[in-house]
C-alpha positions as a LaTeX table, in Angstrom:
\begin{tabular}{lrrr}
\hline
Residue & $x$ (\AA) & $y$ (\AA) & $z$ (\AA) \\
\hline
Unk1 & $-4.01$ & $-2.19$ & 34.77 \\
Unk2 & $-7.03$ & $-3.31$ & 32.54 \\
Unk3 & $-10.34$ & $-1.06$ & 32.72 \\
Unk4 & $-13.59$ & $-2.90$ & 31.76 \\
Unk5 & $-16.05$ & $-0.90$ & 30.84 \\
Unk6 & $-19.62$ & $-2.42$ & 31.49 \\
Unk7 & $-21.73$ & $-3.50$ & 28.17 \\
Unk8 & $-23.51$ & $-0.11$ & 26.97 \\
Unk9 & $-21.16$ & 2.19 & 28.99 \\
Unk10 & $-21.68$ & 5.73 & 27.34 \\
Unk11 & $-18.92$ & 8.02 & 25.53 \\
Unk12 & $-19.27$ & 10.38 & 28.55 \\
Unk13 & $-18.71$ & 8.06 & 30.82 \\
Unk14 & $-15.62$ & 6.34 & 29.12 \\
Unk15 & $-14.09$ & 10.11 & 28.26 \\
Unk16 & $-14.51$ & 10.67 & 32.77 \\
Unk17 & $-12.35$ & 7.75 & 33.05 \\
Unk18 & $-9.99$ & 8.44 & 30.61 \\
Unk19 & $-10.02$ & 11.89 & 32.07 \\
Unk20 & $-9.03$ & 10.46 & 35.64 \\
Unk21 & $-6.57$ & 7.75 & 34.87 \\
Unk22 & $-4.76$ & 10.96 & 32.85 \\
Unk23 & $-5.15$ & 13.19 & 35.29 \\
Unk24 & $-2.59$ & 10.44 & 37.39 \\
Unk25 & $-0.13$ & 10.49 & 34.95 \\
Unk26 & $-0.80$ & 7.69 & 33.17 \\
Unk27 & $-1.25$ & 7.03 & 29.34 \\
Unk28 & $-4.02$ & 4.58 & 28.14 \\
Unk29 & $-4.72$ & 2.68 & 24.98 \\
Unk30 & $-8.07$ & 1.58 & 24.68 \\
Unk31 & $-9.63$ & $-1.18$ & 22.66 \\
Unk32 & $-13.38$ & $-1.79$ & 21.24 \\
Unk33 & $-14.58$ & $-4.83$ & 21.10 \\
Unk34 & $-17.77$ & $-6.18$ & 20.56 \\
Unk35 & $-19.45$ & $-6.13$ & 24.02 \\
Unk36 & $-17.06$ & $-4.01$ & 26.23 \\
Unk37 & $-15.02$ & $-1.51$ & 25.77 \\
Unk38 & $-11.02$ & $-2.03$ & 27.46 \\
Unk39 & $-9.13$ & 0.41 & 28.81 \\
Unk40 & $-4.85$ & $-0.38$ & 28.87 \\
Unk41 & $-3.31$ & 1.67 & 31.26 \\
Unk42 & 0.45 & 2.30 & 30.98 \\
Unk43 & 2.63 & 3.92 & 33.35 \\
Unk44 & 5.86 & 3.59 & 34.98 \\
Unk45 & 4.87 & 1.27 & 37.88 \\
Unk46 & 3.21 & 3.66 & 40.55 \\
Unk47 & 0.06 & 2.39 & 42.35 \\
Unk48 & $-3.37$ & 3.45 & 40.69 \\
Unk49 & $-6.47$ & 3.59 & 43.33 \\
Unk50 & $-8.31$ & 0.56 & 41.86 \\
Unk51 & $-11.17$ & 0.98 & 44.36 \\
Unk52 & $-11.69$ & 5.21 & 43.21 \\
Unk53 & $-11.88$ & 3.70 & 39.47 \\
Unk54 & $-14.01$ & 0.96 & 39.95 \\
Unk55 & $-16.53$ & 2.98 & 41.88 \\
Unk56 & $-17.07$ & 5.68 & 38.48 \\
Unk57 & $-20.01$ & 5.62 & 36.53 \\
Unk58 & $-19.86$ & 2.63 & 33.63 \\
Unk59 & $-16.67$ & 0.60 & 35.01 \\
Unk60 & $-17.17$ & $-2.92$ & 35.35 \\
Unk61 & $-13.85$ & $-3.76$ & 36.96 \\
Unk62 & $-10.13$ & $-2.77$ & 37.34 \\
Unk63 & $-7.81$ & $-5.58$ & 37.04 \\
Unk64 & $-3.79$ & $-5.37$ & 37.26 \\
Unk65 & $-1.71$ & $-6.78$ & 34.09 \\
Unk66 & 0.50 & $-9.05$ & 35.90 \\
Unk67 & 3.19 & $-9.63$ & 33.00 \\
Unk68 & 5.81 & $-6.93$ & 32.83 \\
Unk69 & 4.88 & $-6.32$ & 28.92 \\
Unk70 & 1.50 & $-4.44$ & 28.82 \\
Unk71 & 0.23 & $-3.69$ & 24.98 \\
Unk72 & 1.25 & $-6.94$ & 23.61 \\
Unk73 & $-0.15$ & $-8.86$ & 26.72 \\
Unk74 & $-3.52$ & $-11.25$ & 26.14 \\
Unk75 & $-4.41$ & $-9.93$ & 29.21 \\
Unk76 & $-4.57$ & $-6.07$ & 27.54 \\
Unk77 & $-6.12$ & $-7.56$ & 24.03 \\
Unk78 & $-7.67$ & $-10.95$ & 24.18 \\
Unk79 & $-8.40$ & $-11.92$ & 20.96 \\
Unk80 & $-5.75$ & $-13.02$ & 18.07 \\
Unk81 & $-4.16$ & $-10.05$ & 15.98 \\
Unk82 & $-3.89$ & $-9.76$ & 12.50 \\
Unk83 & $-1.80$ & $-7.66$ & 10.90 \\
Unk84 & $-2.79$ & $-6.75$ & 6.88 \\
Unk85 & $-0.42$ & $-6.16$ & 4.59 \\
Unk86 & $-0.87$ & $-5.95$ & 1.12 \\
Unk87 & $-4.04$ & $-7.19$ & 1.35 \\
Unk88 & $-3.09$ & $-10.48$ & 2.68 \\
Unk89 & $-3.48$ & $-11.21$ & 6.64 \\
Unk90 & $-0.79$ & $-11.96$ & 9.15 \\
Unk91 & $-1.96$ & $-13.68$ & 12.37 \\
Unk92 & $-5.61$ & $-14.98$ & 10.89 \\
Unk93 & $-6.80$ & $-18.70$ & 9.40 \\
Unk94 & $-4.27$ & $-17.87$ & 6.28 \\
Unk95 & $-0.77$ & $-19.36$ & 6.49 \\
Unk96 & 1.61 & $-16.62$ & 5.07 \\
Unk97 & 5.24 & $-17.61$ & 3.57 \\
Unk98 & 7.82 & $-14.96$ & 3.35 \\
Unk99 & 10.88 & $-15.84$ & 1.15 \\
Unk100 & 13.65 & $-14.60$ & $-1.18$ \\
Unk101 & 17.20 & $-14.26$ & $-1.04$ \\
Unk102 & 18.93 & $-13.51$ & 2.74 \\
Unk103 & 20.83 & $-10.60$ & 0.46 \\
Unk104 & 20.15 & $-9.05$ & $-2.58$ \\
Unk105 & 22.91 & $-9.03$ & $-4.54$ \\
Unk106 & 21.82 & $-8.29$ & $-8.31$ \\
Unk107 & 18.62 & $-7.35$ & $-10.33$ \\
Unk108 & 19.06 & $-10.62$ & $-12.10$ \\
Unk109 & 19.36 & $-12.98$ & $-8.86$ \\
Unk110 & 16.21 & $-10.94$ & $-7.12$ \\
Unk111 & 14.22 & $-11.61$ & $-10.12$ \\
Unk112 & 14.93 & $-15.15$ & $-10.07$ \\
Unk113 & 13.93 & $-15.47$ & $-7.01$ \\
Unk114 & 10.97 & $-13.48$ & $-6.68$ \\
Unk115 & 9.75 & $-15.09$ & $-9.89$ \\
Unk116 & 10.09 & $-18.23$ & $-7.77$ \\
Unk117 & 8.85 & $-17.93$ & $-5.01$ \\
Unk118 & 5.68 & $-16.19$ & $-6.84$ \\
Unk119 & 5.13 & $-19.18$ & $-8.72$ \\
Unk120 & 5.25 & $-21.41$ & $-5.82$ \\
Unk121 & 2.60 & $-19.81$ & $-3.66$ \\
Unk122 & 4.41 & $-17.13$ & $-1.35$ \\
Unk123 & 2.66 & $-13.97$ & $-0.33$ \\
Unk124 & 5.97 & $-12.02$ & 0.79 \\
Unk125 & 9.11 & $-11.46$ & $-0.49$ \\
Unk126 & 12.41 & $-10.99$ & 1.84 \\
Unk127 & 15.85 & $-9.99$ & 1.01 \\
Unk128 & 18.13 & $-7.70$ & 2.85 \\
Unk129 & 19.49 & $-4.44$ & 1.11 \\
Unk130 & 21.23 & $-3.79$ & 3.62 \\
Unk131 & 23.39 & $-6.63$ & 5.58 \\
Unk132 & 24.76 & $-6.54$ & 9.48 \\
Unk133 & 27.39 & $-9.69$ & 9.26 \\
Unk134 & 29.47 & $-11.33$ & 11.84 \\
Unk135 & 32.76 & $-10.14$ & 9.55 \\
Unk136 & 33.51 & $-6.63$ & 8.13 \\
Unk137 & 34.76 & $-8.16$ & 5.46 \\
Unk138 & 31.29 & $-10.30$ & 4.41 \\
Unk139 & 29.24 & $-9.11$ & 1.93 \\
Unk140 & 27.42 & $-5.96$ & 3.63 \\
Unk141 & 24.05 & $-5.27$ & 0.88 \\
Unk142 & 23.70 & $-2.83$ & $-2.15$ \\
Unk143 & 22.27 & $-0.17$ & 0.60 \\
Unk144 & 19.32 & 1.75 & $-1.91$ \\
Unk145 & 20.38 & 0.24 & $-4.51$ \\
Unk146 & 19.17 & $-3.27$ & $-3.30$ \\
Unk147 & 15.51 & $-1.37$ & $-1.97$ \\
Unk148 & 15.39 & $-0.41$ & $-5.60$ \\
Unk149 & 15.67 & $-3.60$ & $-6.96$ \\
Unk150 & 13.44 & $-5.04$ & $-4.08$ \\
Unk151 & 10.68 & $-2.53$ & $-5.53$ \\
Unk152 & 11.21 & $-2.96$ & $-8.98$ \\
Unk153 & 9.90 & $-6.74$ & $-7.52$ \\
Unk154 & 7.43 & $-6.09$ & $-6.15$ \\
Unk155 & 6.40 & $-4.32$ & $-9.54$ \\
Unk156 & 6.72 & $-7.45$ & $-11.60$ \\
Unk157 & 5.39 & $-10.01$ & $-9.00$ \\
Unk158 & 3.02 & $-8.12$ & $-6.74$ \\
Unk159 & 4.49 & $-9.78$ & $-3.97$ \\
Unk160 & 4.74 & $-7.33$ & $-0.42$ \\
Unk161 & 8.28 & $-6.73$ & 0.22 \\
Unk162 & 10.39 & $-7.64$ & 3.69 \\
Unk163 & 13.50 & $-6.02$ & 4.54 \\
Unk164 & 15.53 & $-4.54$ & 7.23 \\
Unk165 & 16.44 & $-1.78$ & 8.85 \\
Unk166 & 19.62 & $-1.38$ & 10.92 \\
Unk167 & 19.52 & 2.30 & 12.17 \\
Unk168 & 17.03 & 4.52 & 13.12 \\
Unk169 & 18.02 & 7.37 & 10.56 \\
Unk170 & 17.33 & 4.88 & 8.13 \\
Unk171 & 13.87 & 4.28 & 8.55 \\
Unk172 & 12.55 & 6.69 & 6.00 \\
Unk173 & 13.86 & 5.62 & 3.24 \\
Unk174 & 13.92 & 1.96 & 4.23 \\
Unk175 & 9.91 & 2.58 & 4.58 \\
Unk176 & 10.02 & 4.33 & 1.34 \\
Unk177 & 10.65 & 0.81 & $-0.90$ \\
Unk178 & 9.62 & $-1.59$ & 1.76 \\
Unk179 & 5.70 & $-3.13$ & 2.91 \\
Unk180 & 7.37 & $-4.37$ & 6.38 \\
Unk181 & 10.18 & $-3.11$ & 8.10 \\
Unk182 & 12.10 & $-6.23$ & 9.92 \\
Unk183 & 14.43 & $-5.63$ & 12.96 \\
Unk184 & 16.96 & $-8.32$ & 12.85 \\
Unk185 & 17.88 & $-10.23$ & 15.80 \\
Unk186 & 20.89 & $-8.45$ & 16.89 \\
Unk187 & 19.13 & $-5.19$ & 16.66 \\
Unk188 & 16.57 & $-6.43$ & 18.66 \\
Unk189 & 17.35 & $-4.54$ & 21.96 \\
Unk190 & 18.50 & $-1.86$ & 19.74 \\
Unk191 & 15.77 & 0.72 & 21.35 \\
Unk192 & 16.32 & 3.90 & 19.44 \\
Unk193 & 15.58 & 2.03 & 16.20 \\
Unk194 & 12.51 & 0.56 & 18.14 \\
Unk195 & 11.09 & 3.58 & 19.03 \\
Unk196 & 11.97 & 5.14 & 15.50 \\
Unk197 & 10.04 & 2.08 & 13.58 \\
Unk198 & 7.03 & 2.73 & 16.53 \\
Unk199 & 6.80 & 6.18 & 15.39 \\
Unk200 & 6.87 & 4.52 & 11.13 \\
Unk201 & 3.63 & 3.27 & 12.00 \\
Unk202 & 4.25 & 0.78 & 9.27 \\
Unk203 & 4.27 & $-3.03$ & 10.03 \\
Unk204 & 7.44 & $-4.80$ & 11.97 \\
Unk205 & 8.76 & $-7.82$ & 11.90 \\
Unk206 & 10.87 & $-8.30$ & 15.00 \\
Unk207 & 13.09 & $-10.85$ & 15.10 \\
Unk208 & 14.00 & $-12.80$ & 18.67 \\
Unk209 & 17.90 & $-11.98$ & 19.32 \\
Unk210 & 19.97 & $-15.19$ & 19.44 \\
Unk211 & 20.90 & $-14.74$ & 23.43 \\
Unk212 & 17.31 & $-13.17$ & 24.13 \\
Unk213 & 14.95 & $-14.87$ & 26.22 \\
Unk214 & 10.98 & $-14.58$ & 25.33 \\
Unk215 & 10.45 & $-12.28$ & 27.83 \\
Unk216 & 12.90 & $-9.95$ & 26.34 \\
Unk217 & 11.11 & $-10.14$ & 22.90 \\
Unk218 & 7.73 & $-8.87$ & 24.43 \\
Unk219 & 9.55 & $-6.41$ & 25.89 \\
Unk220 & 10.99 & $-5.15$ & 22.73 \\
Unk221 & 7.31 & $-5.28$ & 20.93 \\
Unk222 & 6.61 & $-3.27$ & 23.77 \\
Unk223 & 8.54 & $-0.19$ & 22.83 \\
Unk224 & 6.78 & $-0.45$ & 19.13 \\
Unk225 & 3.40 & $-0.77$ & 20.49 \\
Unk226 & 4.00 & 1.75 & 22.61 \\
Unk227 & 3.84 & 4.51 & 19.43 \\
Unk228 & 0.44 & 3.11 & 18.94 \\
Unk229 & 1.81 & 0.80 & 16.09 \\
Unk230 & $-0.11$ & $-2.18$ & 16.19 \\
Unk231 & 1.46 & $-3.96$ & 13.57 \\
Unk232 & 4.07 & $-6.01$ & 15.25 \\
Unk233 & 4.81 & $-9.65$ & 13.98 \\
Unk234 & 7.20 & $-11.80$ & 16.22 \\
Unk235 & 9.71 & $-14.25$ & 14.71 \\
Unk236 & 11.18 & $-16.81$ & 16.52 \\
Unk237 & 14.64 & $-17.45$ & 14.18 \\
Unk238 & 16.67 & $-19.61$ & 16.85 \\
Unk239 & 18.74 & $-18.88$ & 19.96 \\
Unk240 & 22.29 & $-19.82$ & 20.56 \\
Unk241 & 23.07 & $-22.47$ & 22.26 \\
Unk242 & 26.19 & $-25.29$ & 23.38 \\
Unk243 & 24.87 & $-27.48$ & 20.38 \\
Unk244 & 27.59 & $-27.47$ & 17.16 \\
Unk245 & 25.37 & $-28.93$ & 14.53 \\
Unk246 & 22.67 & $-26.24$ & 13.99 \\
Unk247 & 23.32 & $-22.63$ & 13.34 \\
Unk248 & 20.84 & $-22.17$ & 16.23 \\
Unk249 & 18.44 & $-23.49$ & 18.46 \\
Unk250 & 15.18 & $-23.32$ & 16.85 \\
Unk251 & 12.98 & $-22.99$ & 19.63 \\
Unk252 & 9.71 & $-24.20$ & 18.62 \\
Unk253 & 8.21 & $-24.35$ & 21.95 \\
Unk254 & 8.44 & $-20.52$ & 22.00 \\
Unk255 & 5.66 & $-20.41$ & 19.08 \\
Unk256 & 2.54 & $-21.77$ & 21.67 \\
Unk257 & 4.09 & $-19.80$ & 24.51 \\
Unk258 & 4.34 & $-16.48$ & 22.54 \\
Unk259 & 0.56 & $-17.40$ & 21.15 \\
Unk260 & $-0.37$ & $-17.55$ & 24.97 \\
Unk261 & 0.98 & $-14.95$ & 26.79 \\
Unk262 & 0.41 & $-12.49$ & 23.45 \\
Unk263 & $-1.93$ & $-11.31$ & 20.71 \\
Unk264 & 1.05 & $-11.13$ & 18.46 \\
Unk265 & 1.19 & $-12.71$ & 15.44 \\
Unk266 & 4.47 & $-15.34$ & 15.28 \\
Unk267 & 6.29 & $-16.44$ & 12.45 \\
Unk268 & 9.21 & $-19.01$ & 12.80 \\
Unk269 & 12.75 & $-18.73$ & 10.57 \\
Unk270 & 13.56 & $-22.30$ & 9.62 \\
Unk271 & 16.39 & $-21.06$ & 7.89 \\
Unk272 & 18.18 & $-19.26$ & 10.34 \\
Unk273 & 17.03 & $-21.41$ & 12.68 \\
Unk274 & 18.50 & $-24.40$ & 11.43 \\
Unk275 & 21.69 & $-23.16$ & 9.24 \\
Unk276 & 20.67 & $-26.72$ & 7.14 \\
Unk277 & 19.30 & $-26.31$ & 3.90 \\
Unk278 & 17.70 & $-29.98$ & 4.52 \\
Unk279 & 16.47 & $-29.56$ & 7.62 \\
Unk280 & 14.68 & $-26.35$ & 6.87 \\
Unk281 & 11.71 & $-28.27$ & 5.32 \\
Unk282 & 11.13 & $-30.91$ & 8.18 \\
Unk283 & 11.54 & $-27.95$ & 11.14 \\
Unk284 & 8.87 & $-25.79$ & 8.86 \\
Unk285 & 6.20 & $-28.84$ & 8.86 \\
Unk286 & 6.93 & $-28.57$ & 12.89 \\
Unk287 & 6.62 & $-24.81$ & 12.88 \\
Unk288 & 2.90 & $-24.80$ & 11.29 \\
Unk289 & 1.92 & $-27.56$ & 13.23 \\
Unk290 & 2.93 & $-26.27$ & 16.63 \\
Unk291 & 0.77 & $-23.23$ & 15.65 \\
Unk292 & 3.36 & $-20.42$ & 13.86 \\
Unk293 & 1.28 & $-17.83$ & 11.34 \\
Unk294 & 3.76 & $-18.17$ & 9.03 \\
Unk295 & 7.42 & $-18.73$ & 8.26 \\
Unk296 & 10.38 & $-16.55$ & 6.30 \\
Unk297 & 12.67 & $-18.64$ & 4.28 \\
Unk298 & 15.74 & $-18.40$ & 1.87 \\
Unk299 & 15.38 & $-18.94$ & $-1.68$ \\
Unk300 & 18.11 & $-18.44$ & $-3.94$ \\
Unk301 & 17.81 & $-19.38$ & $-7.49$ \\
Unk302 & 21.90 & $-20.38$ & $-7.06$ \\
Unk303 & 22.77 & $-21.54$ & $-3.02$ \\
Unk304 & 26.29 & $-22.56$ & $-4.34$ \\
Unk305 & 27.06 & $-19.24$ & $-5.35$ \\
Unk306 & 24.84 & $-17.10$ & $-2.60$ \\
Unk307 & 27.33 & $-14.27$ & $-1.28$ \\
Unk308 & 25.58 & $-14.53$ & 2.18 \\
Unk309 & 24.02 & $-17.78$ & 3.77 \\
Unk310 & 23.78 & $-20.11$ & 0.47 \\
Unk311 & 24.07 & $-23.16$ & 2.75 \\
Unk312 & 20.61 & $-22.75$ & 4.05 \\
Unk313 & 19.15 & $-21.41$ & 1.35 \\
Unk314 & 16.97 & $-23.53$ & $-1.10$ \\
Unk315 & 16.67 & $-23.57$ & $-4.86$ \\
Unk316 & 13.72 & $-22.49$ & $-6.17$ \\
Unk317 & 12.61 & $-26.25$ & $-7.38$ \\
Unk318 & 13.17 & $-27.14$ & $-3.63$ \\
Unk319 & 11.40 & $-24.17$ & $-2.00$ \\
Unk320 & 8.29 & $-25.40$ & $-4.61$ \\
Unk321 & 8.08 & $-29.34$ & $-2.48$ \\
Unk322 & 8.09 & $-27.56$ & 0.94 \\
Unk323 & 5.06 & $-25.59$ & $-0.08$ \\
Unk324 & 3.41 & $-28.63$ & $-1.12$ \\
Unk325 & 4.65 & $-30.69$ & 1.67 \\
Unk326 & 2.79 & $-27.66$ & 4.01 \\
Unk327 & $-0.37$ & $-27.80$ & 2.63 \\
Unk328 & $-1.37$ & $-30.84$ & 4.47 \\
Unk329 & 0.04 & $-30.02$ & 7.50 \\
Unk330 & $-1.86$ & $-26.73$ & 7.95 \\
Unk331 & $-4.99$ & $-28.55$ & 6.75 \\
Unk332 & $-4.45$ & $-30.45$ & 9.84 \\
Unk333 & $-4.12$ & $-27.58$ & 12.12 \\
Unk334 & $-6.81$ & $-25.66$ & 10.45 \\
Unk335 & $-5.01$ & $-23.38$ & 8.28 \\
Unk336 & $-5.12$ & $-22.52$ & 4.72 \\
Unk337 & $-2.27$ & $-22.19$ & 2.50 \\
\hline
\end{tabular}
């Protein structure tokens, strides 16, 4: 249920509701915004006596949340959220480009790549320290030694660092080297690490799981949000489907659908998405314009020789024309880049 509180409502007033809606068992979460104040009440489902609420002093109306996700429903929080990071914005006008290596695999090649994608116009840099792979036998990350080398570029370049996080008891020290913690997609429905990067209260990037369905995703935000971390960002990377010539499904119809049913902010995974070095560029151009915040992309100053993913990842020279080839699109759409 959404509380309204009417324009001018007092603390007292606001602190009596509170008070009640507690006293039921219920938690709340409650937003300010410029004329009224919003009250989110979370609970497990039981019925809350609309009527006895809306008759207190200062409440406008009651209103039930009819989606099954609560905190990262429009309904709860109307207006577009954007998460800062680094002192660059995630979910605002600003287009934001997150890119690097898919693993690090040497101070050297991180460098390289950071130097890169620097130079091009990023504001992020991604790489994974540590790597979940299909095989046991693929290459699995440097563990800290990669975060390390992740910091020490972030040092040189200035560039906010993205990496992720596989298990819960990993969380400090992944949140020691690292500006955003990212849940991969098939952690995704992995709750204990959910509620462990909740309780970070450092900015996620959750990734959609490749069998998940959109629903699921809010549902999984849901479990962050539900720490009082408010700095969730959504990525839609692809789902698996019957077709052989992607990786994935790139489902870019999720990006207006997320950006309608939540306040999240939404970034797309072109590389991931598409398994295609050359179609990452075209799908990214359709990403921005169907209304993403941002993207994440793999650079990699030598594809050929990547130990994880090379075939989607572009060279530096080739990461430098899709940022170009961007700049008009988010023009059109209103975005700056």
């Amino acid at each position: 249920m959404i509380i309204v509180m009417k324009r001018g409502a007092s603390a007292r007033e606001l602190a009596a509701v509170v008070g009640r809606v507690e006293e039921q068992g219920y938690r709340v979460r409650i937003s300010h915004g410029e004329e009224h104040t919003t009250i989110g009440v979370i609970g497990d489902g039981r019925p809350l006596e609309r009527e006895e609420i809306e008759r207190m002093a200062g409440v406008e109306r009651a209103s039930p949340i009819l989606q099954p996700f609560k905190l990262a429903s429009r309904e709860f929080h109307p207006r577009d959220t954007i998460v800062v990071v680094n002192g660059v914005p995630i979910g605002g006008r600003q287009l934001v480009v997150m890119a690097g290596p898919c693993a690090v695999e040497n101070r050297e090649q991180l460098l390289k790549a950071a130097r890169a994608v620097k130079q091009a116009g990023g504001h992020f840099l991604r790489g994974g320290a540590f790597k979940p792979r299909t095989s046991p036998y693929s290459f699995q990350g440097l563990g800290e030694e990669g975060l390390q080398i992740l910091a020490a570029a972030r040092e040189e370049t200035g560039l906010a660092v993205v990496t992720e996080v596989m298990e819960p008891q990993m969380v400090p020290l992944v949140a020691s080297h690292a500006d955003i913690l990212q849940i991969g997609a098939r952690n995704m429905q992995n709750y204990a690490l959910l509620h462990a990067v909740g309780e970070a209260q450092r900015p996620v990037l959750l990734k959609r799981g490749m069998k998940s369905t959109i629903e699921e995703l809010l549902m999984a935000a849901e479990y962050i949000l539900s720490h009082n971390n408010d700095r969730v960002i959504l990525c839609e990377r692809g789902i698996r489907t019957f077709e052989p010539y992607t990786r994935n499904t790139l489902d870019i119809s999720a990006v207006p659908l997320l950006k309608q049913l939540s306040h999240l902010p939404v970034v797309v995974d072109p590389s991931h998405g598409t398994g295609r070095r050359e179609l990452v560029e075209p799908v990214s151009r359709a990403a921005v314009a169907a209304g993403a915040d941002g993207l994440i992309i793999e650079v990699h100053p030598y594809p050929e020789e990547a130990l994880s993913d090379g075939e989607q990842s572009l060279e530096p020279a080739h990461f430098a024309e899709l940022m170009e080839g961007l700049r008009p699109v988010a023009e059109a759409v209103g975005r700056l880049l």
